[in-house]
C-alpha positions as CSV (number, residue, x, y, z in Angstrom):
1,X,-10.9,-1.8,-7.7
2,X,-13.6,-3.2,-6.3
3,X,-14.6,-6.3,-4.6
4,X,-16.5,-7.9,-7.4
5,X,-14.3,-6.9,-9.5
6,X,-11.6,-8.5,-7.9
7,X,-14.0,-11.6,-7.6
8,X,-14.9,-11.7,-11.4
9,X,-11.2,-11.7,-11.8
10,X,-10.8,-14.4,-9.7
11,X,-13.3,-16.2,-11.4
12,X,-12.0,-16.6,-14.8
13,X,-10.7,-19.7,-16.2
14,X,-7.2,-20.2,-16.6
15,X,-5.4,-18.4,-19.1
16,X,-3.8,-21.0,-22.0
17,X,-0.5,-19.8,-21.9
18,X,2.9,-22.1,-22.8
19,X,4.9,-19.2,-22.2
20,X,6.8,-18.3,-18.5
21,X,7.0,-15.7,-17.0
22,X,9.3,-14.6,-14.6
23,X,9.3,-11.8,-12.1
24,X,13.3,-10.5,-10.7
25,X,13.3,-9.0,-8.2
26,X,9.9,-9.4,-7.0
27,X,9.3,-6.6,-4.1
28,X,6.2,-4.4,-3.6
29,X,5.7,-3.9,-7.3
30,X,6.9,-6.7,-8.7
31,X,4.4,-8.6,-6.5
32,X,1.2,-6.7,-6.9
33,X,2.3,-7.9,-10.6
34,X,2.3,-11.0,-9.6
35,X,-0.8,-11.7,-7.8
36,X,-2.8,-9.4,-10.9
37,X,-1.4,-11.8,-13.4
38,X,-2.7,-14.5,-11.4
39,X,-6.2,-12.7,-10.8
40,X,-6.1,-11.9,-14.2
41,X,-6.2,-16.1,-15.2
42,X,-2.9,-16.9,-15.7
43,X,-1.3,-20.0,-14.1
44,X,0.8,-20.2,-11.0
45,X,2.9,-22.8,-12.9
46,X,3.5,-20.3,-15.3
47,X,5.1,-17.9,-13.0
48,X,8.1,-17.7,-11.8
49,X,10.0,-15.3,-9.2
50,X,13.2,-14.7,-7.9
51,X,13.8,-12.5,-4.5
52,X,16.9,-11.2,-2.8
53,X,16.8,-12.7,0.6
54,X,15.4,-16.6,0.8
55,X,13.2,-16.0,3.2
56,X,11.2,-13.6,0.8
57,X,11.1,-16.3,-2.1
58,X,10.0,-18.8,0.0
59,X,7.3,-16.8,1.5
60,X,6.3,-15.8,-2.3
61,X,5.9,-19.8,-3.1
62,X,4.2,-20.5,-0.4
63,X,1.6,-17.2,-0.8
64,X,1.1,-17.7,-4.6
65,X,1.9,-21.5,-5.7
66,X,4.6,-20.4,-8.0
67,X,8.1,-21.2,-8.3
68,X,10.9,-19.5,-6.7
69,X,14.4,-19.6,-8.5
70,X,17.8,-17.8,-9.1
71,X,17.9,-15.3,-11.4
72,X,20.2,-17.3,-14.1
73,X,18.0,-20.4,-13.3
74,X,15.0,-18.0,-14.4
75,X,16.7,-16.5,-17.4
76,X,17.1,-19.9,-18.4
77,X,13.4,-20.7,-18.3
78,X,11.6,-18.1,-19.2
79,X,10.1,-16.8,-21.7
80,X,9.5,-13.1,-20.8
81,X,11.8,-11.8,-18.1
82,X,10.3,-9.0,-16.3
83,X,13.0,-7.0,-14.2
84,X,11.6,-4.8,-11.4
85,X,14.8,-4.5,-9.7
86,X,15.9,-1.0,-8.3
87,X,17.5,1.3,-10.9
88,X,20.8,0.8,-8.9
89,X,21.2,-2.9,-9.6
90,X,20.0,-3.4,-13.1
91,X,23.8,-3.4,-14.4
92,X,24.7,-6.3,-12.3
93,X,21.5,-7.5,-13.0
94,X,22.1,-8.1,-16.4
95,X,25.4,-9.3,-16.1
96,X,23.7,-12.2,-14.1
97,X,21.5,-12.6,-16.6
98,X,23.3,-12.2,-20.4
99,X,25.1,-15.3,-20.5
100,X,20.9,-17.1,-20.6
101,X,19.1,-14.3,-22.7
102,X,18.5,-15.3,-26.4
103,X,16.5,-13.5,-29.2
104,X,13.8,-15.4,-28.2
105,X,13.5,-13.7,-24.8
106,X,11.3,-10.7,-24.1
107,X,13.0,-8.5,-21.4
108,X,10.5,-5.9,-19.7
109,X,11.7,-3.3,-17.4
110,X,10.4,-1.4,-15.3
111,X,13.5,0.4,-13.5
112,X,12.7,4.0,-13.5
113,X,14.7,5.6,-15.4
114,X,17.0,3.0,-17.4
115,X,16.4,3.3,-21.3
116,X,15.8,0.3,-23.7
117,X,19.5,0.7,-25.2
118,X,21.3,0.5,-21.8
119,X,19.6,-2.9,-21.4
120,X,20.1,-3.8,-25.2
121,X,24.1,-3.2,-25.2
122,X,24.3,-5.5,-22.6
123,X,22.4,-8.4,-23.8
124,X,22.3,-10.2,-27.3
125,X,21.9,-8.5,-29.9
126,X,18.0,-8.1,-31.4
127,X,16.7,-9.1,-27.7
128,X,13.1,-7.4,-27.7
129,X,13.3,-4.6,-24.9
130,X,10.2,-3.1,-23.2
131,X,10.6,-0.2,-20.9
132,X,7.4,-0.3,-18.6
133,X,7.0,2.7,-15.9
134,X,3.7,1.9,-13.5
135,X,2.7,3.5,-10.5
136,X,1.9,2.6,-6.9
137,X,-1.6,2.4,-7.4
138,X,-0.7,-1.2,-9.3
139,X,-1.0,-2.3,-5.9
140,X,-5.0,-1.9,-5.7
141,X,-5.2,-2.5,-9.5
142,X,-5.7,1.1,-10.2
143,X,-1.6,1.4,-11.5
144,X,-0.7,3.7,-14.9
145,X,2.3,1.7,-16.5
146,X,3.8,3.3,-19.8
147,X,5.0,0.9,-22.0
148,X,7.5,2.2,-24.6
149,X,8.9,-0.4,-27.5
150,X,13.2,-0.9,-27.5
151,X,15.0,-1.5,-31.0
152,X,13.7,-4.9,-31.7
153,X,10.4,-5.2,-30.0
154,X,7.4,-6.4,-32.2
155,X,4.0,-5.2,-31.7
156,X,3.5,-8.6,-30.7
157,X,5.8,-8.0,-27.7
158,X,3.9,-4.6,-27.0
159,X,0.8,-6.3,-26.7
160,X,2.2,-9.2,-24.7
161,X,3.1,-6.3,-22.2
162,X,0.0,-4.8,-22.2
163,X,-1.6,-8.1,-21.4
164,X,0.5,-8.5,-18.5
165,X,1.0,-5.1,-17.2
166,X,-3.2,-4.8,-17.9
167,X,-3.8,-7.2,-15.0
168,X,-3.4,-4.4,-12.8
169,X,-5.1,-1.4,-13.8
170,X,-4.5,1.0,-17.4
171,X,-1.6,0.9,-19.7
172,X,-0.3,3.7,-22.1
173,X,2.1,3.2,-25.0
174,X,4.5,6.2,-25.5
175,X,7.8,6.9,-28.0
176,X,10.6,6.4,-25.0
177,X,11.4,9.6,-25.6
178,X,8.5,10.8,-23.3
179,X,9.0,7.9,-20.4
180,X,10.4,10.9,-18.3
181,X,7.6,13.3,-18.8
182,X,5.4,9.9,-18.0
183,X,7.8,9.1,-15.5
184,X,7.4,12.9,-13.4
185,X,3.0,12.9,-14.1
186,X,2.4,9.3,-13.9
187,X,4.8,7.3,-12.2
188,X,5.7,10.2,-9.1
189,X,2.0,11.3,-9.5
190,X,0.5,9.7,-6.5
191,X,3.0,11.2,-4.5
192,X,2.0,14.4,-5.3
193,X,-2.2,13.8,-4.2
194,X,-0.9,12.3,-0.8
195,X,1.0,15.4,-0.5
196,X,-2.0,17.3,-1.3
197,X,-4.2,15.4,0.8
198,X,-1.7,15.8,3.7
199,X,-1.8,19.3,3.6
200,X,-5.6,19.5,3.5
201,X,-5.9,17.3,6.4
202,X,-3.9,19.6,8.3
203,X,-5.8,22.7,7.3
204,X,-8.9,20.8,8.2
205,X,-7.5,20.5,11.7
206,X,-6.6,24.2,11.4
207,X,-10.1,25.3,10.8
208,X,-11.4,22.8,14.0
209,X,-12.1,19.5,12.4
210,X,-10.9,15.9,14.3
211,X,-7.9,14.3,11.9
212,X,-10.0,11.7,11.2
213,X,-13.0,13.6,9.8
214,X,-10.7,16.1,7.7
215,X,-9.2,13.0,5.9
216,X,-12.3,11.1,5.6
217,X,-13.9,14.3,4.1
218,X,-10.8,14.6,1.7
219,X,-10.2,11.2,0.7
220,X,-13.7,10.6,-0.6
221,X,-13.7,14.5,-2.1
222,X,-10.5,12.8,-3.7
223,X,-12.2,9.7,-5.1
224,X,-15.5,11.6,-6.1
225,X,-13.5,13.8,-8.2
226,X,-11.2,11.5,-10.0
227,X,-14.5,9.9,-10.8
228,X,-16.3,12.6,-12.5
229,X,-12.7,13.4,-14.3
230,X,-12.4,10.0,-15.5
231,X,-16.1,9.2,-16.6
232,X,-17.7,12.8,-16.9
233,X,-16.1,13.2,-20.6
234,X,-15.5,17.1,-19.5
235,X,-12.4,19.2,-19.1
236,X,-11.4,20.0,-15.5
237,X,-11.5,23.4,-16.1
238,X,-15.4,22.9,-16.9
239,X,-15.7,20.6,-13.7
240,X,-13.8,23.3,-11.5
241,X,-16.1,25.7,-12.8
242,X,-18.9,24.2,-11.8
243,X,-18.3,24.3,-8.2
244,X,-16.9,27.9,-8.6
245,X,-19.9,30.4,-7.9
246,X,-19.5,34.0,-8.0
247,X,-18.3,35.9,-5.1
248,X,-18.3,32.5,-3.2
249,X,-15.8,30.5,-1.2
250,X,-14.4,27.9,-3.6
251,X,-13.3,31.3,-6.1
252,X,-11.5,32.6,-2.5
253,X,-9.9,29.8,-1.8
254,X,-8.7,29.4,-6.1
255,X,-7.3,33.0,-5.1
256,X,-5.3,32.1,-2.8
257,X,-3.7,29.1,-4.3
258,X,-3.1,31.3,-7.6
259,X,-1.4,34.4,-5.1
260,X,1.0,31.1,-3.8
261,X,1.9,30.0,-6.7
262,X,0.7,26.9,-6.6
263,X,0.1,26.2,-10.3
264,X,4.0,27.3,-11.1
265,X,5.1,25.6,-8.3
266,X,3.6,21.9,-9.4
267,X,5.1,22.8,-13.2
268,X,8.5,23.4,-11.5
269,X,8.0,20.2,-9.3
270,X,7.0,18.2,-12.3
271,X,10.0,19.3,-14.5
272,X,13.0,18.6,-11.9
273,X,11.1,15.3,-11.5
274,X,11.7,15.2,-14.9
275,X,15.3,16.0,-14.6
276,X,15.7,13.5,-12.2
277,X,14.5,10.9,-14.2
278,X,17.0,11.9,-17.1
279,X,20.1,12.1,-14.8
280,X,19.3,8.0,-13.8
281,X,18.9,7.3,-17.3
282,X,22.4,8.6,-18.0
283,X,23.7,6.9,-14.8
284,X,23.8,9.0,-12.3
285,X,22.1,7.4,-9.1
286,X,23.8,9.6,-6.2
């Protein structure tokens, strides 16, 4: 995102909101949350976090102006809970937390891999559950978070999500049955470009460029194409075929990637990503 548009952001008026909201857990993620929601207009007052260590929470209310609590202290208070907690901890999570959640609560999570019901059997019963899965790219407002609806979520609750989760960057509603498709494209998906540009940088060097002018060549090559991707209207294949002429380098180099195997390679990559995300939904997290 830009700097203006970070500035118009910063320039709306506050959001009229009686609701809290409450962030557990509140690391990377769970901060860039934070500080879009605030960007986005609503009010520190209406914020609330909880951190493991001290040291973190206090450096959170002194950063943002918000309040820094216990997680039972923020279940008691809240409104919406939003638990960005490692999928490792969410059980004991929500034992903390069940003894404060009523029906009135909306619980968002956005563990990788932990579905709607394993949250839902260990909370009241008819407590509206939201899985959310966002990316890394939340962190400069250009995040992907699928939002998928539990048992007793409203579309009121969906929306209330989408507000939230909106502040920094695109949302996408989904059955939960496709979170871990979503969860291997979307959520892993910036791994795989830095991979990419990684290995590009070091075939740059390979054909005589400095580091640093591979990468800068790459990175903006990067940018210009998700661009034209996201705002062209055309199919890549169209795109890629505009910069394949006949007989010339770019159709070599497509050679190449096809006698790899890279195209099989990315689907095979993308479905154990997949599997993984399957195997921590049924609890499996060695």
């Amino acid at each position: 995102m830009t700097k203006q548009t970070k500035q118009t952001k910063q320039s709306k008026q506050t959001k009229p909101n009686t609701q809290k909201v409450a962030v557990l857990g509140t690391g990377k993620i769970g901060e860039a949350l934070l500080s879009g929601m605030i960007r986005s207009g609503w009010a520190p007052a209406d914020l609330l976090v909880t951190a493991r260590r001290q040291e973190r929470a206090e450096e959170l209310r002194t950063r943002y102006g918000v309040e820094a609590l216990t997680n039972p202290e923020a279940a008691k208070r809240a409104d919406t809970l939003i638990l960005a907690c490692k999928p490792q901890d969410m059980a004991t999570l929500l034992a903390e937390l069940a003894p404060y959640v009523t029906t009135d609560t909306v619980v968002i999570s956005a563990a990788a891999g932990i579905t709607t019901a394993f949250i839902e059997e260990r909370l009241a019963d008819a407590t509206p559950v939201i899985r959310v899965m966002p990316n890394t790219p939340v962190l400069v407002d250009e995040g992907m978070s699928v939002i998928s609806a539990g048992s007793h979520a409203t579309a009121a609750d969906l929306a209330h999500a989408e507000d939230i989760f909106g502040a920094v960057g695109k949302t996408l509603r989904v059955p939960e049955t496709q979170q871990d498709a979503c969860t291997a494209l979307s959520g892993s998906g910036p791994a795989y470009f830095y991979f990419l540009v990684e290995a590009m940088t070091d075939a740059g060097i390979l054909l005589g460029l400095p580091r640093d002018k591979a990468h800068d060549l790459i990175v903006q090559a990067a940018i210009g194409a998700a661009v034209m991707l996201r705002d062209s209207g055309e199919h890549p294949v169209k795109l890629r075929e505009n910069v394949t002429s006949p007989a010339g380098t770019t159709i070599n180099a497509i050679r190449e990637l096809e006698n790899h195997g890279v195209r099989a390679a990315l689907i095979a990559a993308l479905e154990a990503a997949r599997d993984r995300s399957r195997e921590l939904a049924s609890g499996n997290n060695t």
